[in-house]
FIDO-194952 format. One record per residue (C-alpha): residue number from 1; residue in one letter; x negated, y, z negated. Coordinates in nm, 2 decimals. Each point is the difference from the previous one (the first is absolute). Layout:
# FIDO-194952
+-----+------+--------+--------+--------+
: pos : code :      X :      Y :      Z :
+-----+------+--------+--------+--------+
: NUM :    A :      X :      Y :      Z :
...
+-----+------+--------+--------+--------+
***
This chain:
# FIDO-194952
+-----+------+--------+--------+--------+
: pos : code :      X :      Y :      Z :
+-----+------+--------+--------+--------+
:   1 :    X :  -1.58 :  -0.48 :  -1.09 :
:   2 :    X :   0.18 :  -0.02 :   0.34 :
:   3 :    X :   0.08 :  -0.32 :   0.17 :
:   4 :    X :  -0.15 :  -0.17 :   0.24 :
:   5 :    X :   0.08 :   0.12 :   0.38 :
:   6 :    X :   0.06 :  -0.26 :   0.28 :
:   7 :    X :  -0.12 :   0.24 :   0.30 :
:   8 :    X :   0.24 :  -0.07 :   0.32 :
:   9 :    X :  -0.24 :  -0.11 :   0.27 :
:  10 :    X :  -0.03 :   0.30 :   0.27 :
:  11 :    X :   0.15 :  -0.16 :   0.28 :
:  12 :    X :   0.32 :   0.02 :  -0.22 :
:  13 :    X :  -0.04 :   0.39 :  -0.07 :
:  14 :    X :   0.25 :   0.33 :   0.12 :
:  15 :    X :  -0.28 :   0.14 :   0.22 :
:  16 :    X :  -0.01 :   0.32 :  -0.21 :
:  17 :    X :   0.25 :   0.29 :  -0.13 :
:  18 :    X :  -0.06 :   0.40 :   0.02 :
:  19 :    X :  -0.01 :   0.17 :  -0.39 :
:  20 :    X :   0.05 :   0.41 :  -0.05 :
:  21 :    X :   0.05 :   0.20 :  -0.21 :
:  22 :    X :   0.06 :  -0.18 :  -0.39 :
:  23 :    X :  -0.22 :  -0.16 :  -0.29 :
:  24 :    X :  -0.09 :  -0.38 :   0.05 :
:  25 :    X :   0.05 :  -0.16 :  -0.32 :
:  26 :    X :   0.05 :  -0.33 :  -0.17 :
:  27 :    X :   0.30 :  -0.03 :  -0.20 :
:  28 :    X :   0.14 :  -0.24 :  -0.17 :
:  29 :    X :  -0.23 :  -0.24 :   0.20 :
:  30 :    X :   0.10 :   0.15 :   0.34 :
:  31 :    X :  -0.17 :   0.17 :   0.27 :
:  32 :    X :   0.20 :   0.31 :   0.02 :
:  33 :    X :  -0.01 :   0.33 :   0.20 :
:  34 :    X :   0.20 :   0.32 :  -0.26 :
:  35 :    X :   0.10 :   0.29 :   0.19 :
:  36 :    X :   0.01 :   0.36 :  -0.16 :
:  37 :    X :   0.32 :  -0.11 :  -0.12 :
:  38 :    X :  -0.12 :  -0.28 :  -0.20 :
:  39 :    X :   0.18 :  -0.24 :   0.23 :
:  40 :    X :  -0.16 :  -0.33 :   0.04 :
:  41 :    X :  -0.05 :  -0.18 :   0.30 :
:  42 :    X :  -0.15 :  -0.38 :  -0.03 :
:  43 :    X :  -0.28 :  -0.10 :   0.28 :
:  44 :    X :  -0.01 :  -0.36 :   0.03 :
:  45 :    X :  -0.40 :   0.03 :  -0.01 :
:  46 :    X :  -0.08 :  -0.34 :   0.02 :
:  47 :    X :   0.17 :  -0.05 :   0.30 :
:  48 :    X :  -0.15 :   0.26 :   0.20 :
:  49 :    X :  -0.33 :  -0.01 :   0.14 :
:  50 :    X :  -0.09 :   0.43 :   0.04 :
:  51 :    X :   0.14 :   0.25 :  -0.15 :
:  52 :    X :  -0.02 :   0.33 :   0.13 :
:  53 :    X :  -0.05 :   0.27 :  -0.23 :
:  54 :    X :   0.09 :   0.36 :   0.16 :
:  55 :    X :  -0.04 :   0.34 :  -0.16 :
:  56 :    X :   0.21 :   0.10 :  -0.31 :
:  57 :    X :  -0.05 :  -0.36 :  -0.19 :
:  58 :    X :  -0.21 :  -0.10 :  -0.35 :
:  59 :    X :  -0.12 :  -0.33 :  -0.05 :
:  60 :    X :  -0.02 :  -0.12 :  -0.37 :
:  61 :    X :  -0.29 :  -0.21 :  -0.11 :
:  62 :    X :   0.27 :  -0.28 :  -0.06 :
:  63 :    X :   0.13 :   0.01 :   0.34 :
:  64 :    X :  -0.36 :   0.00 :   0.18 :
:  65 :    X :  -0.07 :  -0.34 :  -0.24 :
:  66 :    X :   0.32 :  -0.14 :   0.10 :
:  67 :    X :  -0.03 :   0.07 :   0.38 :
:  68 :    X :  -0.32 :  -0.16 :  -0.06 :
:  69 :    X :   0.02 :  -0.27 :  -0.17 :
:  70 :    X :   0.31 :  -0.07 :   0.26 :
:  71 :    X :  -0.17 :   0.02 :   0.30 :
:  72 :    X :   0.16 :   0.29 :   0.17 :
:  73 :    X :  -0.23 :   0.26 :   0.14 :
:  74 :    X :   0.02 :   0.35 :  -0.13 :
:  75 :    X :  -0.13 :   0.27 :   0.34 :
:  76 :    X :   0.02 :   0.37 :  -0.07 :
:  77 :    X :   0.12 :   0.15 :   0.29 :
:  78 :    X :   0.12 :   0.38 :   0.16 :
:  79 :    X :   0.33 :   0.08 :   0.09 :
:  80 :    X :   0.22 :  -0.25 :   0.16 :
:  81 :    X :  -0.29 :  -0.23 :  -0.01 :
:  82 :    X :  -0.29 :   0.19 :   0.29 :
:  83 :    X :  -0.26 :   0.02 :  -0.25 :
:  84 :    X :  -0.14 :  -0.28 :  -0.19 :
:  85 :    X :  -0.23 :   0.16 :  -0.29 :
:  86 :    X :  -0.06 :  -0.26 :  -0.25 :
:  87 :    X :   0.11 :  -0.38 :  -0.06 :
:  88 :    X :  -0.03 :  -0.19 :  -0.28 :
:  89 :    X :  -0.13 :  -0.37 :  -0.02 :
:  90 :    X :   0.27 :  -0.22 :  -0.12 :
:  91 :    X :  -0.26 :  -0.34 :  -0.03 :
:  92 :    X :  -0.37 :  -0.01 :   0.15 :
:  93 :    X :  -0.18 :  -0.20 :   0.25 :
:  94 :    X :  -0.13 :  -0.33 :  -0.11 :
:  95 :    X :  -0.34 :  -0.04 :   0.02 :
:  96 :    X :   0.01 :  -0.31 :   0.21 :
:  97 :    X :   0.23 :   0.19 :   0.27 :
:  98 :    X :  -0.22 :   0.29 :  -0.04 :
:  99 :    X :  -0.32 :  -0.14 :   0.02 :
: 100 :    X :   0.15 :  -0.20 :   0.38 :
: 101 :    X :   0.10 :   0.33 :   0.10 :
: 102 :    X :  -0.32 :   0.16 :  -0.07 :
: 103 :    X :  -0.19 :  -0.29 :   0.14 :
: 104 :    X :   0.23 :   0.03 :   0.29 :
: 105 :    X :  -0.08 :   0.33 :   0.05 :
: 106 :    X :  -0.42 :   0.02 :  -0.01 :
: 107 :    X :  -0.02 :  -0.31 :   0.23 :
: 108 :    X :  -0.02 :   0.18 :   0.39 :
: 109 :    X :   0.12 :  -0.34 :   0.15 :
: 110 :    X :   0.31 :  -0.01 :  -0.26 :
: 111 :    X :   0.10 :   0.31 :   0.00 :
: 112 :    X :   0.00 :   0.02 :   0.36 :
: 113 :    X :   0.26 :  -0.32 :   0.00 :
: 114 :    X :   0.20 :   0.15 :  -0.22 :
: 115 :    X :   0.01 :   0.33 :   0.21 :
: 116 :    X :   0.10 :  -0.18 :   0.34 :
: 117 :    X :   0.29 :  -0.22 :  -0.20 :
: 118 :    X :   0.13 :   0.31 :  -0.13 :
: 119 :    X :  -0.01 :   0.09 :   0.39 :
: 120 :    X :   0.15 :  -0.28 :   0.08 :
: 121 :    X :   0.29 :   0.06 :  -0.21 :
: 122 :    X :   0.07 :   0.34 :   0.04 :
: 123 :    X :  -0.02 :  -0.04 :   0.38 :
: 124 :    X :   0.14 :  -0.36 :   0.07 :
: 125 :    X :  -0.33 :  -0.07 :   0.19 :
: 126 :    X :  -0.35 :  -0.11 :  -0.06 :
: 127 :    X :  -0.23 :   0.29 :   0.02 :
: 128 :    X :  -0.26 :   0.00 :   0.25 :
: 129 :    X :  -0.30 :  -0.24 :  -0.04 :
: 130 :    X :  -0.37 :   0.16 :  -0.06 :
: 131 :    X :   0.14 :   0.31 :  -0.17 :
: 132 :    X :  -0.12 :   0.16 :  -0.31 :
: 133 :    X :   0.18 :   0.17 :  -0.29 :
: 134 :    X :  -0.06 :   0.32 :   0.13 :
: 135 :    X :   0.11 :  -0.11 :   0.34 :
: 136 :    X :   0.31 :  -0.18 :  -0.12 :
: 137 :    X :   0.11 :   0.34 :  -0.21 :
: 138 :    X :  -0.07 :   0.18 :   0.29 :
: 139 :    X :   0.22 :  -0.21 :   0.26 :
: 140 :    X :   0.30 :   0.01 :  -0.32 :
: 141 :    X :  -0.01 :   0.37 :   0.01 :
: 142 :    X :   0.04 :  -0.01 :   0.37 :
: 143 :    X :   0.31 :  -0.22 :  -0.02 :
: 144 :    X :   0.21 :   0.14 :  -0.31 :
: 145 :    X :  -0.07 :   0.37 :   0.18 :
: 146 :    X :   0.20 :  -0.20 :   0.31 :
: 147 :    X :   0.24 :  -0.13 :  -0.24 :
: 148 :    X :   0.08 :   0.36 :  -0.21 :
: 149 :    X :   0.04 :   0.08 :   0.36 :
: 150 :    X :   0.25 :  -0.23 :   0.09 :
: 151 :    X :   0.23 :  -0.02 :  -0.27 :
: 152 :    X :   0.03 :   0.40 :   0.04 :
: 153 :    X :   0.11 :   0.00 :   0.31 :
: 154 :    X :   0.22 :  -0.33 :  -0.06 :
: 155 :    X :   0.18 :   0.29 :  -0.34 :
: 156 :    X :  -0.04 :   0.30 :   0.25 :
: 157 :    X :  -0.26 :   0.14 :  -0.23 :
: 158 :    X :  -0.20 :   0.30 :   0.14 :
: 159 :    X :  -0.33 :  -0.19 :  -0.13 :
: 160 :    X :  -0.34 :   0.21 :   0.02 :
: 161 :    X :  -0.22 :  -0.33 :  -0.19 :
: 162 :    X :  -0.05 :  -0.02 :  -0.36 :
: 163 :    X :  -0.07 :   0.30 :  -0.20 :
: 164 :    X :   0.06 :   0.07 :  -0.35 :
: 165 :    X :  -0.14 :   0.19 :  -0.31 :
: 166 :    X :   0.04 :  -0.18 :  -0.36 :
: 167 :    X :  -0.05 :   0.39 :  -0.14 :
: 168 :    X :   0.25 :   0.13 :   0.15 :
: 169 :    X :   0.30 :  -0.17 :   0.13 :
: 170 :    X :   0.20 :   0.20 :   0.14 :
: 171 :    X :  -0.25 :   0.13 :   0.25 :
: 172 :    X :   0.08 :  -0.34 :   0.14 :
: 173 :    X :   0.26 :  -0.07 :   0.27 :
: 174 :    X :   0.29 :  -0.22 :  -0.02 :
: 175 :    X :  -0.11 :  -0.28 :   0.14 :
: 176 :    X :  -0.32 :   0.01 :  -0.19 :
: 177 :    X :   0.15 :   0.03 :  -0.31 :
: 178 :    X :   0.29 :  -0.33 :   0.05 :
: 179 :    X :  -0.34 :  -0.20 :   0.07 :
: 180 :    X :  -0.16 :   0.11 :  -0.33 :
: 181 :    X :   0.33 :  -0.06 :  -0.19 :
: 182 :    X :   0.04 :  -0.32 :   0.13 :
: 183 :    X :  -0.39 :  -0.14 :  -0.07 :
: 184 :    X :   0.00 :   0.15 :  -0.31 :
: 185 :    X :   0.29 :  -0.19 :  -0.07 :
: 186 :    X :  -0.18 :  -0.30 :   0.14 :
: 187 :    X :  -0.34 :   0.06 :  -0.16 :
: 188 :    X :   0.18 :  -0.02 :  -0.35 :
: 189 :    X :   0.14 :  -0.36 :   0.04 :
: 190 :    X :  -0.34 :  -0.13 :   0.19 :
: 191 :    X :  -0.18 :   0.14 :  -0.31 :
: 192 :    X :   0.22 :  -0.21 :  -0.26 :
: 193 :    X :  -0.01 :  -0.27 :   0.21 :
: 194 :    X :  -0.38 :   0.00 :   0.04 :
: 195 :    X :  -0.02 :   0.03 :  -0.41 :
: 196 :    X :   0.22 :  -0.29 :  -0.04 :
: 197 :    X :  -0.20 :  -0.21 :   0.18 :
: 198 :    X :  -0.31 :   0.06 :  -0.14 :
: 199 :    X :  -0.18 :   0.18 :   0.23 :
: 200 :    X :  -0.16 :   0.37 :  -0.04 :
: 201 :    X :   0.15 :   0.27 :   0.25 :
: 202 :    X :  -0.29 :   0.15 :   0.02 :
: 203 :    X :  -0.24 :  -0.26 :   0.22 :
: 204 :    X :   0.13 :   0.03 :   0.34 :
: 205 :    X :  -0.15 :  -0.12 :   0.33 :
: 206 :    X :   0.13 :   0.23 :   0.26 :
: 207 :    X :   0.03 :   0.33 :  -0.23 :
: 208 :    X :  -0.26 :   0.05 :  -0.24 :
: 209 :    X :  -0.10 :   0.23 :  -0.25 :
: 210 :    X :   0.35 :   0.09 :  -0.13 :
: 211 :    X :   0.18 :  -0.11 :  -0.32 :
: 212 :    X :   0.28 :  -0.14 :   0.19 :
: 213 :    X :  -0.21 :  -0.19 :   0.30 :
: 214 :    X :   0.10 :  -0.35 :  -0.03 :
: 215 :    X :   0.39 :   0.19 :  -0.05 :
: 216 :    X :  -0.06 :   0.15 :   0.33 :
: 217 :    X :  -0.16 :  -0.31 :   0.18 :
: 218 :    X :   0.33 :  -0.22 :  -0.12 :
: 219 :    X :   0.29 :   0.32 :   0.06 :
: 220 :    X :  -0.17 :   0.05 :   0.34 :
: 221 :    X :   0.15 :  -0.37 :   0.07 :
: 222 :    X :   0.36 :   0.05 :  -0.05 :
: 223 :    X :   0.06 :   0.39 :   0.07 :
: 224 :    X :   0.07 :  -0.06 :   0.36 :
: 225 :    X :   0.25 :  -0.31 :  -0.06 :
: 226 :    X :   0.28 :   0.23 :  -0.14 :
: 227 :    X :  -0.13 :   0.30 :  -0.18 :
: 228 :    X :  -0.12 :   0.25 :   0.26 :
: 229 :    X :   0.26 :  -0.13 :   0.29 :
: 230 :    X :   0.26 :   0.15 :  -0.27 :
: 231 :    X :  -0.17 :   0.30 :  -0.15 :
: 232 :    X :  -0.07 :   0.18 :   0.41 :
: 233 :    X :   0.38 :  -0.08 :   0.02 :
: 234 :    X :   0.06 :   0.20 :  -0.32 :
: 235 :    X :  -0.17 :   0.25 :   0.11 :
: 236 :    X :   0.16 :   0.05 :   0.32 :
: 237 :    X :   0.32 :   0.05 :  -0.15 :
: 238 :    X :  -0.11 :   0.29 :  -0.21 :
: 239 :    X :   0.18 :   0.00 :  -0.34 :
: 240 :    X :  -0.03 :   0.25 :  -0.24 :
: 241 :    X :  -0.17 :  -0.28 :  -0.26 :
: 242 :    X :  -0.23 :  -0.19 :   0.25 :
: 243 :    X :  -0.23 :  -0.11 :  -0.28 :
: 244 :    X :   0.29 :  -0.14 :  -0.22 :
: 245 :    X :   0.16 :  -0.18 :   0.33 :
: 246 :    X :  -0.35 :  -0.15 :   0.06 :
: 247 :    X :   0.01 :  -0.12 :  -0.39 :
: 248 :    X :   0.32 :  -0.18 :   0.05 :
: 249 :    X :  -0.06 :  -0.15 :   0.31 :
: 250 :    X :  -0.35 :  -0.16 :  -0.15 :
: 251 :    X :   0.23 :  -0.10 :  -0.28 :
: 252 :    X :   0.24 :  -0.19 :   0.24 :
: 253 :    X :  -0.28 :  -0.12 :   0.21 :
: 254 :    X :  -0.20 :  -0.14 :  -0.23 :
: 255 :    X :   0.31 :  -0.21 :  -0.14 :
: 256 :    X :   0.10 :  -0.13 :   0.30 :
: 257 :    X :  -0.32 :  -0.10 :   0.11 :
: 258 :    X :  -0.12 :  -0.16 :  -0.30 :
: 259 :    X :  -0.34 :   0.18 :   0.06 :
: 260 :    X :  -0.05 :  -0.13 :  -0.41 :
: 261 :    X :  -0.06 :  -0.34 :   0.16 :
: 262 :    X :  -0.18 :   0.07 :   0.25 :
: 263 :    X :  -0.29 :   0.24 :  -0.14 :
: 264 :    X :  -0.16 :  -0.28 :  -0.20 :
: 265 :    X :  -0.01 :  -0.27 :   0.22 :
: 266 :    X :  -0.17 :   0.20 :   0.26 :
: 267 :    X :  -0.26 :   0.13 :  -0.20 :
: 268 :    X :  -0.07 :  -0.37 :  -0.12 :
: 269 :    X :   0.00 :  -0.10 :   0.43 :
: 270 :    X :  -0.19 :   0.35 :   0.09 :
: 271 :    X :  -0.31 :  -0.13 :  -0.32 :
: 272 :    X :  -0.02 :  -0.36 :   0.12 :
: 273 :    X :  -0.08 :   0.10 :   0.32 :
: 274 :    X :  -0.35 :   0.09 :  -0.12 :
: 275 :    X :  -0.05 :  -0.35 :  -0.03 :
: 276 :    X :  -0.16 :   0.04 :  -0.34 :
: 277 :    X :   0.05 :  -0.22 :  -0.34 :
: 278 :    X :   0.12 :   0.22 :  -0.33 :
: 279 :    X :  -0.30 :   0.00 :  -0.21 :
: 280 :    X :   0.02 :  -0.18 :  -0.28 :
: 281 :    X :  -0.16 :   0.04 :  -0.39 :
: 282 :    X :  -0.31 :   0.02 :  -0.03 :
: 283 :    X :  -0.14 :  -0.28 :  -0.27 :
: 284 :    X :  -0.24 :   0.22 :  -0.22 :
: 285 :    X :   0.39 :   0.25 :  -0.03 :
: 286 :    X :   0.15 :   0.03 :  -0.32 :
: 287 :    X :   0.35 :  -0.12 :  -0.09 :
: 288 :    X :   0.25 :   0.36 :  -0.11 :
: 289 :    X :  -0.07 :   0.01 :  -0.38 :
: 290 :    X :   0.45 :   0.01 :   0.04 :
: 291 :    X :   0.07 :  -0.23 :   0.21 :
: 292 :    X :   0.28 :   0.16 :   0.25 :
: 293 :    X :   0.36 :  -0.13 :  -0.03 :
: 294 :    X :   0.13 :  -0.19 :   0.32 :
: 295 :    X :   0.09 :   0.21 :   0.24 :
: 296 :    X :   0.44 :  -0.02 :   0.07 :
: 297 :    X :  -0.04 :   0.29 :   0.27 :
: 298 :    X :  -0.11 :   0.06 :   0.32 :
: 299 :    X :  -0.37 :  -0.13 :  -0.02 :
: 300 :    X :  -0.15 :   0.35 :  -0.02 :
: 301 :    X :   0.22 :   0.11 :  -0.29 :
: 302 :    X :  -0.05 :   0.01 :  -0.37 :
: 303 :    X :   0.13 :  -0.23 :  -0.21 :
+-----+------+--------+--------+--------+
***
């Protein structure tokens, strides 16, 4: 029987770390990556909030538990991090958080709050009064167009708007291709984030229908602060590894910035703007036959 983990709070975490190429094992109690050679090389799992798993690497059924039972957030990802195929749940949303989110999201009036703080934040501004969601998303998409704009010609970027296809990446050019580095990079700590606090990435209120909306609603708050500014200047510099430059500057970005303690406190300021209670038990629900253990993580992760 292993012991008992003490789960470092996310706010604490290393952002994430990039793994190719080796079998992901536990050994001797540790989190380790072995290369071909059967050198080991320890991953401090519990401090790290994403781990990104490139092509070339085995997980063990030992080192999925652990990264689970740790907190950290296992994402399946494409060379150099530009594809994100998979991700595996390191906790679960609680029902309280999930049923507000969900309530949250089916109210019209609520959801539309939410929408125009999320506005607010992104922009700096209050959106304008009298609009709906459909006009708000319209009005966004008019602005960030401006701002993808702006930031090429501030990185002397030859910019022809946002085009990309996930099937084929290289068709892409390489502007287009730093962006989808650089939020895919972003997508993966938003996503442990949003786990750890108990919420479910999938409810969103300005994207919709897509596994990762909620991930998308939060990410699209934070890209422009750092992120994007950095990834058109990458890509006006043309290296030979554009992707892997991108993958270290998110790295160093997301340190410095402390994005970790950020993420969650927004999402809590971006919910209460709905201006809704959390629901609470009903009185005819039944008890859990096991009661859970208290919870010494993040509030979304398992004990």
């Amino acid at each position: 029987m292993l012991p008992p983990l003490k789960p470092i709070a996310m706010k604490e975490r290393v952002s994430l770390v990039f793994i190719e190429k080796g079998q992901i094992d536990v050994k001797d109690g540790a989190f380790v990556v072995i290369d071909e050679t059967g050198i080991r090389t320890h991953i401090p799992v519990g401090s790290i909030a994403c781990i990104m798993l490139e092509p070339g690497t085995r997980v063990s059924h030992m080192a999925a538990a652990l990264a689970a039972r740790a907190g950290t957030l296992l994402v399946w990802v494409g060379e150099a991090g530009v594809r994100v195929y998979a991700s595996g749940q390191p906790g679960g949303a609680r029902s309280d958080r999930l049923l507000y989110q969900a309530k949250l999201a089916l109210d019209d009036a609520a959801r539309l709050k939410v929408v125009r703080k999320m506005y607010e934040i992104r922009f700096g501004e209050k959106p304008p009064e009298r609009r709906s969601v459909e006009q708000l998303r319209g009005i966004e998409g008019a602005r960030v167009k401006k701002i993808y704009q702006l930031l090429a010609k501030q990185a002397g970027v030859d910019w022809k708007g946002r085009n990309y296809d996930y099937t084929d990446w290289d068709s892409g050019d390489m502007a287009n291709r730093c962006l989808s580095a650089a939020t895919s990079c972003l997508y993966g700590i938003t996503e442990a984030a949003v786990l750890a606090a108990g919420y479910a990435p999938a409810i969103g209120f300005i994207h919709t229908g897509k596994p990762l909306s909620f991930v998308y609603d939060i990410a699209d708050l934070f890209k422009f602060d750092d992120i994007i500014p950095h990834a058109f200047k990458i890509a006006a510099k043309n290296y030979a590894q554009p992707e892997r430059e991108v993958r270290l500057m998110c790295r160093d970005v997301f340190r410095q910035s402390k994005i970790l303690r950020k993420i969650i406190p927004t999402i809590e300021e971006v919910l209460a703007a709905g201006e809704l209670a959390i629901p609470t038990p009903f009185e005819e629900s039944i008890a859990p036959a096991i009661p859970n253990p208290e919870n010494i993580g993040d509030v979304g992760h398992r004990s």
